[in-house]
Residue, then its C-alpha position, 0 to 999 in steps of 0.5 A: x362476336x369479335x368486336x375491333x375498337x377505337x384503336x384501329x381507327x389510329x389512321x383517323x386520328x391526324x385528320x381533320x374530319x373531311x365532313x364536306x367531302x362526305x367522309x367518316x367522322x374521325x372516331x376516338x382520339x386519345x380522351x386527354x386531361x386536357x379536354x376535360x379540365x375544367x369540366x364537372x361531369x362526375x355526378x356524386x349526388x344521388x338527387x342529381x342523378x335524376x336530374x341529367x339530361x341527355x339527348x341522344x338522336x338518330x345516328x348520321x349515315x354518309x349515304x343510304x346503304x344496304x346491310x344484313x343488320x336492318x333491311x331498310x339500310x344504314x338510315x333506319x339502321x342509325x335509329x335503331x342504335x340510337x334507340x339502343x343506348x336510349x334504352x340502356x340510359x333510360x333502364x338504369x334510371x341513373x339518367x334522364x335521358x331523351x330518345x331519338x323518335x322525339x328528336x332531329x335527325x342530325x346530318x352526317x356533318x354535324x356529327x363532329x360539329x353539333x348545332x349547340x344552341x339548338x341543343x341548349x334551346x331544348x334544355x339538354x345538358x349532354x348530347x350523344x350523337x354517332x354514325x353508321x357506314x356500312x363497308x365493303x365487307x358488309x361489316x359497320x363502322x359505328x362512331x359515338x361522341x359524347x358532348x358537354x351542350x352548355x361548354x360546346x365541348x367534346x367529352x369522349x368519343x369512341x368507334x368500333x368495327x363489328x360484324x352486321x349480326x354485332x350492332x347491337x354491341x356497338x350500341x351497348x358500347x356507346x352507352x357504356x362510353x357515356x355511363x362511364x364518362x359521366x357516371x365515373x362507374x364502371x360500365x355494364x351494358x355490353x355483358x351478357x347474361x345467363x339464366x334458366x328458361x322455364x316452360x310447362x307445368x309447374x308440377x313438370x317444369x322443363x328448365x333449359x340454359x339459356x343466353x342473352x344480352x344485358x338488355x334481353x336481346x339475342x335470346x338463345x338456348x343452349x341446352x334442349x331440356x332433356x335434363x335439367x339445368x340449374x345455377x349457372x354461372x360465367x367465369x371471371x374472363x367469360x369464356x365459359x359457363x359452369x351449371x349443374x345438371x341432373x342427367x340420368x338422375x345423377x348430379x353433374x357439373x358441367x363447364x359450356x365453353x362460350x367460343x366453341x360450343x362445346x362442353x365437358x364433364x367437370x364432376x358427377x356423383x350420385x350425392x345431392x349436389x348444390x349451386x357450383x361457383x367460380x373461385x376470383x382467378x377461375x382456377x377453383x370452383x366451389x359447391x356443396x354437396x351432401x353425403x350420408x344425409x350431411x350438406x356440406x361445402x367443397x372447392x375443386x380445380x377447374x381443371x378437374x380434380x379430387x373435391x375438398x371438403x371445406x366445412x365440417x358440421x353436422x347442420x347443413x352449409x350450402x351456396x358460396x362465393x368468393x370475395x373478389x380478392x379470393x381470400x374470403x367465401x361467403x356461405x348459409x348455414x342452419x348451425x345456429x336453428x335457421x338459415x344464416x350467412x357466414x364468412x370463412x378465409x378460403x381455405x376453410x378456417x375462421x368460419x363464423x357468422x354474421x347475419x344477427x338481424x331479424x329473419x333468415x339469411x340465404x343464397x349470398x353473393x359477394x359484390x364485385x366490388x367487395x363492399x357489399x354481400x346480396x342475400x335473400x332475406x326471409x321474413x316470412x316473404x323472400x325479398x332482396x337485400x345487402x348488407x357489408x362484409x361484416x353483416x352490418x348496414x342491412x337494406x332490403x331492396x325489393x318487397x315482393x312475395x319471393x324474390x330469391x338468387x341475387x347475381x350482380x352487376x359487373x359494376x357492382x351496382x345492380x343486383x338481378x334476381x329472379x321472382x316467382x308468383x303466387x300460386x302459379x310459381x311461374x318466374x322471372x327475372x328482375x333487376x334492382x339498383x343498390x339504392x332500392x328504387x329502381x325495379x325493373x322485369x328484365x323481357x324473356x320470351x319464357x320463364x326465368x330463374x337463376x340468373x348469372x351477369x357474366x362480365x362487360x365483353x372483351 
């Protein structure tokens, strides 16, 4: 999965784009101040958002090429990716955007040199145009270029060089280019995500850990299902996932290392074990655990190590996670009659409550950002809802009959969770945006719950 960036397109950069001679476009010079002076691209009003209009075409090609990525070549290979960051704008329902099987197919030449006013002529504000090339390799080069339509100027570009089985990638990088640019957030489409798959019965689940892309592309599963999986969750530097899994009966957090394929033992008891976590930095993890008939919430080493014991109340303290400073864990308990979230520091002091709204608090998660907490908000049915730190501000996001396990956005502007159904309990996963109005199901070839957003790809 290694992915080599703009940097390495450095030899390009003094070149004027040869375009006649039917060479490469010359991907990502330095995305200076002074291309962008002048320019209002930052989006701050929400009603705009809905208003931006972004034509993305089929990505240019030099010359038809075979390649392993599509069995057509580089042409049909050029749709694909456009049709890629197509999806990933249109998905995120911030933009409204225009896909390549209604639009032109730009030459190779006008890649670095777009036909502006046939693009102002179809009422596009931003135009994405790239290209595909196919080396000697077999790897692909894959340029992007994104471009204000009413100025005829150049906003960012970018290329990368990936591996056939990695185009997509390339895509998802493309469009993070473009969210980011004219967004002003973070971008979030090249992650990945992790979740538990589902099958059989409802009275005999098999639940598996499985993987895939921000988009519900590359599916994989990574454990067989001999044992259940449950709450798996990436570290900050994506090299690994934590999970729980009960083998033989025994609760065991193990730790599935991303690059090799190999996993260790972390910790196994014969105790009741609850939804491990990842401290901020990786270096501590989190989960809850009870003994003698009592729940209650302990941190550990990654590395391995002897558990400490962080709450210490009679009710039951379950779930945790930290804020993105490390400083604070946020946490459910019933100390009060019902399910409530509490913030404590991380060493166990100051813990008190605050949800003091209508219903019960459960599974909170802290925002990458810092400014919001995600909770399953239980009045009667489970819905998704956030609130601040200090418990203020309370949304509920979704309406559904049990929405439950809120994972966020590397960005920290989407939370997914996951939806089980009435009566079958079979579930899936769903994404909603901060706002609320923006729901979508997330594809999965089985059923799905506990999903993880791991952050964007290095």
């Amino acid at each position: 999965m290694k992915v080599r960036f703009a940097a390495m397109f450095a030899s390009f950069l003094l070149a004027a784009p040869a375009v006649a001679q039917q060479q490469s476009p010359p991907p990502a010079p330095a995305d200076t101040s002074a291309q962008d002076e002048g320019l209002s691209v930052t989006v701050t009003d929400e009603s705009a958002w809905q208003n931006l209009q972004v034509a993305i075409p089929a990505f240019a090609t030099d010359r038809e090429q075979p390649t392993p990525a599509n069995a057509n070549g580089t042409t049909a290979l050029g749709l694909e990716l456009a049709r890629v960051v197509y999806n990933d704008l249109k998905n995120n329902a911030l933009f409204k955007p225009t896909g390549p099987d209604s639009l032109p197919r730009p030459a190779f030449a006008e890649i670095t040199a777009p036909a502006f006013n046939i693009w102002r002529g179809r009422s596009a504000e931003d135009l994405v145009q790239g290209y595909v090339q196919a080396g000697a390799d077999g790897r692909l080069t894959v340029g992007c270029y994104l471009y204000d339509v009413a100025l005829g100027t150049e906003l960012k570009r970018g290329g990368w060089v990936v591996d056939p089985a990695d185009w997509r990638r390339a895509a998802h990088k493309c469009a993070d280019l473009v969210y980011s640019r004219l967004s002003g957030e973070s971008p979030f489409f090249d992650s990945k995500i992790a979740y538990i798959a589902e099958t059989g019965p409802k009275g005999h689940r098999i639940k598996r850990l499985a993987l895939m892309d921000s988009d519900g592309a590359n599916h994989r599963f990574i454990t067989s299902g001999q044992a259940t999986a449950l709450t798996p969750r990436y570290s900050p530097d994506y090299s690994k996932i934590m999970y729980l899994s009960y083998v033989a009966g025994s609760p065991s957090i193990y730790v599935y290392d991303i690059g090799t394929g190999s996993q260790r033992l972390l910790f196994r008891t014969t105790n009741e074990t609850y939804a491990p976590r990842w401290s901020h930095d990786g270096r501590m993890v989190l989960f809850s655990m009870a003994t003698g008939g009592n729940t209650e919430i302990y941190k550990m080493p990654a590395a391995g190590g002897r558990p400490i014991r962080l709450t210490d109340n009679p009710a039951i303290d379950i779930g945790g996670s930290f804020s993105p400073d490390g400083s604070q864990i946020v946490f459910e308990s019933d100390r009060s009659g019902t399910q409530q979230c509490y913030v404590m520091n991380a060493d166990g002091t100051n813990q008190h409550r605050i949800s003091f709204f209508g219903g019960r608090c459960a599974s909170p998660e802290w925002s990458p950002r810092g400014d919001l907490i995600a909770f399953t908000h239980i009045v009667g049915d489970f819905h998704i809802a956030t609130m601040t730190p200090s418990g203020g501000n309370v949304r509920d996001l979704t309406r559904g009959w049990q929405d439950e396990g809120p994972t966020w956005s590397p960005n920290g502007r989407i939370v997914q969770f996951f939806r089980s159904q009435q009566g079958s309990g079979n579930s899936s996963i769903w994404q909603v945006d901060v706002t609320g109005r923006n729901e979508r199901r997330l594809p999965t070839p089985v059923g799905a719950s506990d999903p993880a957003w791991g952050p964007v790809l290095p």
